[in-house]
N, C-alpha and C positions, 0 to 999 in steps of 0.2 A: 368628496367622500364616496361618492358612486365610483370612480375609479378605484378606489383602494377598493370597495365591495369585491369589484369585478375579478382582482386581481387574486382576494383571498378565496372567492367562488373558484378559481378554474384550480388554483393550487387544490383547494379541497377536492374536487372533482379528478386530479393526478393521484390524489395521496390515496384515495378509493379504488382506483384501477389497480395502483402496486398492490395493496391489500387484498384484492378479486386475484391478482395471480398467487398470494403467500395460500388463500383459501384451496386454489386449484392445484396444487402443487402437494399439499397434504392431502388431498383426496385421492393422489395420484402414485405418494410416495408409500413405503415399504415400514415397516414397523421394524427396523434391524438398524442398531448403532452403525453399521458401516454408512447404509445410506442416509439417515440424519444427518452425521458427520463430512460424509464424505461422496455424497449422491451416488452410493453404489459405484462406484469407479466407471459413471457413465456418461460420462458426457462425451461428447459430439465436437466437433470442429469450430461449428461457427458459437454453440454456446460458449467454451473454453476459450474460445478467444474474445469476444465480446465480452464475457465474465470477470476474463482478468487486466482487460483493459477497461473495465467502469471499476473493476475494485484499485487500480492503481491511480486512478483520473480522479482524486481523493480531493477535501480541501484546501490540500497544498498547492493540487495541480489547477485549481477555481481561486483560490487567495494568493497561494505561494509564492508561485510562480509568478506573477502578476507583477509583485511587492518588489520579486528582484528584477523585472522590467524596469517598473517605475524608478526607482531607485537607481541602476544601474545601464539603462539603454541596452542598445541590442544585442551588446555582452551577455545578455540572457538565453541570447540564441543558442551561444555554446556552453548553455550549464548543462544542457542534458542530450547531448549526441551521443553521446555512450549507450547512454534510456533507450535512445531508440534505433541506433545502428551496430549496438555490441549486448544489445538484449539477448539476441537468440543465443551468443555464446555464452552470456553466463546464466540464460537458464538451462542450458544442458548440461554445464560442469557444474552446475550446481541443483538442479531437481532431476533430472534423466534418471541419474543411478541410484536417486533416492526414490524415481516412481517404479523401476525393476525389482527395488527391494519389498518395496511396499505393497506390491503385485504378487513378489513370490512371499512374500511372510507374513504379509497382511497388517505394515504398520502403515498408521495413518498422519505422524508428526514425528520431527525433526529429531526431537527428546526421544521416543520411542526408541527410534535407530539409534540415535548414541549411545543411548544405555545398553542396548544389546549388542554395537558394535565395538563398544569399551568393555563389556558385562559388569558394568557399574549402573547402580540406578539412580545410585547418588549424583553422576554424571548427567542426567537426564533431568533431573529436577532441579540442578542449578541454572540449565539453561531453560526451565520452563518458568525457571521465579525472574529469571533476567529479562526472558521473553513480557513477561506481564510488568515488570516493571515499566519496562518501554513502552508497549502496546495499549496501556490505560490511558495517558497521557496524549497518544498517537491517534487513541477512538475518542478523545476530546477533541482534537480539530472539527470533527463530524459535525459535531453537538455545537461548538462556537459558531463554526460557519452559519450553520441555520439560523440563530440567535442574531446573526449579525443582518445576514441578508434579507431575512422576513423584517427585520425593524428599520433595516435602511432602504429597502424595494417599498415600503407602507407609509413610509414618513412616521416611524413609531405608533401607526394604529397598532400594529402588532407586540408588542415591547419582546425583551432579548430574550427575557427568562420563556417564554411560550412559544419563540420562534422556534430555540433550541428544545422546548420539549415534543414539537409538531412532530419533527423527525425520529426522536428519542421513542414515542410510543408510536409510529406508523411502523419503522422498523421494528422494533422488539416486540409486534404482533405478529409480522410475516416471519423471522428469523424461528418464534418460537415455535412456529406453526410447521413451517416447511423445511426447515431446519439447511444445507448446501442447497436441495435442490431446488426449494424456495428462494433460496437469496438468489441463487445462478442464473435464476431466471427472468427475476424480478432486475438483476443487474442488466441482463439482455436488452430487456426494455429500457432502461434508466438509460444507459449507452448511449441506444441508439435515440433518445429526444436531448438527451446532452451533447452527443454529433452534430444533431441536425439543427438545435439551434442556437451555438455556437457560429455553427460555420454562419447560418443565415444571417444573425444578428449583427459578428465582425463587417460583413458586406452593407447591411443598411446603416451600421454607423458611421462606416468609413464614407460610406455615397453621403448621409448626411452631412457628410465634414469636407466636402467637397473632394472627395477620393483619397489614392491611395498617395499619388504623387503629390498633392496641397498636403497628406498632413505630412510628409517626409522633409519638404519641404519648409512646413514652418515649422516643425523639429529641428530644423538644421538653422533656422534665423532665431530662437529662443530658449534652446537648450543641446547646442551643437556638440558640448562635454556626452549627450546620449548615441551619439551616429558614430562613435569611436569603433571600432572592428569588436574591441573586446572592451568596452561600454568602459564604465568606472573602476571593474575589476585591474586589479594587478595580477600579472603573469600568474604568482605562484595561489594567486586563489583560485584565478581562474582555470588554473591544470589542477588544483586538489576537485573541485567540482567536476571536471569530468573524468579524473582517476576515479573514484570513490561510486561515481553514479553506474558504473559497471558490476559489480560485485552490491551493491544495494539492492536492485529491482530481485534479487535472489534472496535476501537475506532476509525480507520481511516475510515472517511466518505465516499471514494470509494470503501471501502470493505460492509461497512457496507450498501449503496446502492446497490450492486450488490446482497446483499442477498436479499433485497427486489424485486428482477423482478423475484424471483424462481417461476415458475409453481403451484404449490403445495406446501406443510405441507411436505410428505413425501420425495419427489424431494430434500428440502430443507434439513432435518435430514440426509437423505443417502450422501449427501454434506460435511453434518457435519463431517461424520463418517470417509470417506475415507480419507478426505484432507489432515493430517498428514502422509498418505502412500507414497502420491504423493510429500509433500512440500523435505522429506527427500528425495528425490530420486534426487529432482533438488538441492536443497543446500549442499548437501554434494561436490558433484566434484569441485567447487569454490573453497571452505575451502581448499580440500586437492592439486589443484594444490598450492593456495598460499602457501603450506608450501613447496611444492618442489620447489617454488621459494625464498625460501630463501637460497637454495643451490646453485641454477643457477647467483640469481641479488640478493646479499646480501648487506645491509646497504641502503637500500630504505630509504627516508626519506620523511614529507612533500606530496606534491601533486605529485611527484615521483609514491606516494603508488599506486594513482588509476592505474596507469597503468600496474600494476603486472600480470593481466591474458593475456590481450591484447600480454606483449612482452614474456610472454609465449609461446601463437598462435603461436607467429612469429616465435619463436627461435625453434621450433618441428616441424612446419607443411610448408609443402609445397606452393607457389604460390594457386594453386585451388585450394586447400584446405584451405585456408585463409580465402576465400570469405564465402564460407560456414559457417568457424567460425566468422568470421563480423559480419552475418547476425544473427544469435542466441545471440550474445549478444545484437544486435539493438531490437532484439526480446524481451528481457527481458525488455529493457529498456522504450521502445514503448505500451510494453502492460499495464504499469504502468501509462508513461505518457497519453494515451490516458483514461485512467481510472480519474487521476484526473482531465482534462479538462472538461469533460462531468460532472462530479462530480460540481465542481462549479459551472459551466453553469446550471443545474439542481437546484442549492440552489438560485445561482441570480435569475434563471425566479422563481419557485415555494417561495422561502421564503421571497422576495422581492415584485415582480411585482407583483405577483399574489395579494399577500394582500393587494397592494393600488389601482390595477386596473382592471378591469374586462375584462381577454385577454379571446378569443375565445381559441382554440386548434391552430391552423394555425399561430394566434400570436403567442404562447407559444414558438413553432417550430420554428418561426422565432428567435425570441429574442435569444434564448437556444443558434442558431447557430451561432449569432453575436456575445455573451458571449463568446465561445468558439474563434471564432478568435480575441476578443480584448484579454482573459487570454492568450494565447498561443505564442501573438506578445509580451507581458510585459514580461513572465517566457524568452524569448527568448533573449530579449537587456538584463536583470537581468543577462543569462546566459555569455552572452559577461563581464561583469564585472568578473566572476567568484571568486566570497569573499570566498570562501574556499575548502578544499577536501570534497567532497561527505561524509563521513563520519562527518563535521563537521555539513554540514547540514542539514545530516539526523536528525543528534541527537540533536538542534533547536528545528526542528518540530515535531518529536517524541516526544522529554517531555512535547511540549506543546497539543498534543493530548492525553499524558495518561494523563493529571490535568484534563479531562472531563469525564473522566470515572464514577466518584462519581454519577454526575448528569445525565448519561445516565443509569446508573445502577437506582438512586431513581428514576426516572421517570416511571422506569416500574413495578416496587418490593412495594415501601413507598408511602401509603395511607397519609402518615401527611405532605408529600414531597411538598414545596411550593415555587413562585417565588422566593422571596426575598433570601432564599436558595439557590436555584440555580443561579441566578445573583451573591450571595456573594463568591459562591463557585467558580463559570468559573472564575473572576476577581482576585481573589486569585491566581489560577492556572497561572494567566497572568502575574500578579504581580510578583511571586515566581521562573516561571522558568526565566524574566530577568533578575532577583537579582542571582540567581546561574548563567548562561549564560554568563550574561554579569559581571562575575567577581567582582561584586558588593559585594556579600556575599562572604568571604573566603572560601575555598573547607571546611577547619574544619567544616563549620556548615550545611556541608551534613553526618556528621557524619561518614565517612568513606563509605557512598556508593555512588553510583550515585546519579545526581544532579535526575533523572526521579521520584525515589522513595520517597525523601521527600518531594517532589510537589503533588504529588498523595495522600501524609496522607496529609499536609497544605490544598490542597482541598476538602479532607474528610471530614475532623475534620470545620472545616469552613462550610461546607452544613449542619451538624449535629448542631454544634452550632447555628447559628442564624435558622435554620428551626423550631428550639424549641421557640427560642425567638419573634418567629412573629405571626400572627395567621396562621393556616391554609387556605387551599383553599378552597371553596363551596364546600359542600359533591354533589351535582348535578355531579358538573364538573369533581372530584373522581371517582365518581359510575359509568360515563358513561364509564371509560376503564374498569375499574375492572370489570363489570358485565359481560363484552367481555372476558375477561381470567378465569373467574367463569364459564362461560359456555364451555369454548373449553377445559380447565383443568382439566373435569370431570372424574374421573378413569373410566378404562376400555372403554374410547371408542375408536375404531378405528380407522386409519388414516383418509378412505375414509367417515366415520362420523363426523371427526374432521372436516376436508377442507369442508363439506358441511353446518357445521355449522360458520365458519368464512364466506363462502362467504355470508351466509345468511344474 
């Protein structure tokens, strides 16, 4: 019992630090919906990139990922190359020209720009009712995770429903308090102790396990179906997983908001550049203890799975040592959900309220913080239901964020790109992943890949088709983005001519 004390002391004594930062961060921040929202469009290099690598290093990337080691061997290696070597290009063709817009016209969400780039606003709130469908579901992994890992790291001293609520109000006191520039900060930290002991941790369990080479080794004399190149995946799953994980890391609205509060042009690219240095360094150690846990707790099945790291921890590390590892995984899990709460909360005040009522800044601020405690109390009883493994529910909401890709891509690229197109195309996308999802369509008629990738052509092909069959939109309403990317896309000019001409 004194272990488990110890373990629930140092956790508590983490959850008090992130909270000393949400406190300092509102003592620091601005009384103006931009910077609640959107931290005054100022962050820094090393925050923005720390920021949005602990907001993407989610429970998927702590359970998730893990789940499809265990399961699938080191096929897992290549579900997410994409994530982290074709990152930088699709956050540029995909947040770049939405953070120039957002710079010169002062939008802060995806919805915003569609509606004014379609001049529909109808357009804008179908993808913010589509965004929150997903994104509810999405900030329940948050919630599960902690639920699971607090009762499997305690031996059930802690039970699920308290685990999941630890996280639920540590976060939803710093979010309401500090609102971006609290979470961006607070994720800074979280990062960097889910970095550091990860990596530490993978190394003391592998040395407990007689290295790297014994466990590859007895990998290959006990479950040699896992040392395959591309593990237990077939070809075409395994190419839907890395087609798909390109255009994703873009498409989730909390990643995609946090590019918009970057500093600068420059600040933002250098973002771009590193991110895949960093994403590899935290996703790897997950992958490779799950495989050494299929040596230790072989035949996992079911929601068994998530718990694979958690009784990892246990099984290698010490009492104090526990705690520490606790807290980097609440870390991972925390900096996600805290991304998508503010993320919502952000689309209800601006794509909502805003457009039917004329808030000041101080309302804005308010509303934002109410949003965030009514999403965060629903993600939380949702969590108590708990309808599936983390991985079932990632992959829900995943596929139905990449069916929006089409229309976040035409909205910034296609001059002929018009409502009714993008209405037909999100609706499609909505259509299509409950019909694979929900078992409706036979797996056959994914053709042998995942259900994510022929949701993404059905929505393609759907925007293209009827975009031709309708009119276009006013050339006014065209010209006034385009003539904003005609000027800032000029060869040869330089960063600090760039950013002086967006903010212009």
């Amino acid at each position: 019992m004194g272990g488990i004390t110890t373990i629930i002391t140092t956790v508590i004594i983490y959850m008090l630090v992130v909270a000393a930062i949400g406190i300092y961060s509102f003592r620091v921040s601005k009384a103006t919906a931009e910077d609640y929202l959107i931290a005054g469009r100022s962050l820094g290099l090393f925050v923005l990139l720390i920021g949005i690598y602990a907001t993407n290093m989610s429970s998927f990337g702590i359970v998730g990922y893990p789940i499809i080691a265990y399961e699938q061997g080191i096929g897992a290696f290549g579900y997410a190359p994409a994530a982290m070597w074709l990152a930088p290009i699709a956050f540029y063709v995909f947040c770049h020209r939405s953070w120039i817009l957002g710079k010169r016209f002062g939008y802060m969400t995806p919805a915003e720009i569609l509606s004014e780039r379609t001049g529909s606003e109808l357009t804008g709130t179908v993808l913010f009712i589509i965004y929150a469908i997903y994104t509810v579901p999405y900030l329940m992994t948050g919630l599960v995770g902690g639920g699971v890992i607090f009762s499997s790291m305690t031996n059930g001293v802690v039970p699920y429903w308290l685990g999941a609520f630890i996280p639920y109000i540590v976060v939803l006191f710093y979010v309401m308090l500090g609102g971006m520039r609290g979470q961006m900060w607070t994720n800074v930290f979280q990062g960097c102790v889910f970095l550091f002991m990860m990596v530490v941790g993978t190394a003391i369990i592998f040395s407990k396990m007689g290295g790297t080479v014994h466990v590859f080794e007895t990998l290959r004399a006990e479950a040699p179906h896992l040392l395959q190149l591309k593990g237990n995946f077939d070809m075409r799953t395994w190419s839907s997983y890395v087609l798909i994980t390109f255009p994703a890391v873009a498409t989730y609205p909390w990643m995609y908001i946090r590019v918009m509060s970057s500093r600068s042009d420059k600040v933002m690219r250098q973002t771009f550049v590193l991110y895949p240095l960093i994403y590899v360094i935290g996703w790897l150690p997950p992958v490779l203890i799950a495989l050494a846990g299929v040596i230790v707790f072989p035949g996992l099945t079911g929601v068994a799975l998530d718990d694979i790291i958690p009784m990892m921890f246990t099984k290698f590390f010490p009492p104090w040592a526990l705690g520490f590892a606790l807290a980097a995984i609440l870390a991972a899990m925390m900096s996600t959900l805290d991304a998508q709460l503010l993320t919502l909360s952000t689309m209800l005040t601006r794509d909502i309220l805003v457009k039917k009522t004329d808030l000041t800044d101080k309302q804005q601020v308010l509303y934002g913080r109410i949003f965030v405690f009514v999403l965060a109390t629903i993600g939380y009883i949702l969590t108590l239901i708990r309808p599936g493994t983390i991985f079932q529910i990632f992959n829900f909401a995943a596929t139905g964020f990449i069916g929006l890709a089409p229309v976040l891509f035409a909205m910034l690229y296609w001059k002929r790109f018009n409502r009714y197109g993008a209405i037909a195309s999100m609706l499609a996308s909505v259509l299509s992943t409950w019909l694979y999802l929900g078992n409706i369509l036979p797996p056959e008629a994914a053709l042998g890949f995942i259900p994510m990738l022929p949701v993404l052509v059905i929505s393609a092909v759907v925007l293209v088709v009827v975009t031709y069959l309708t009119p276009p939109e006013k050339m006014e309403v065209t010209n006034r983005f385009f003539k904003v990317f005609e000027r800032v896309y000029t060869p040869f000019v330089n960063s600090k001519a760039r950013s002086k001409q967006v903010s212009g």
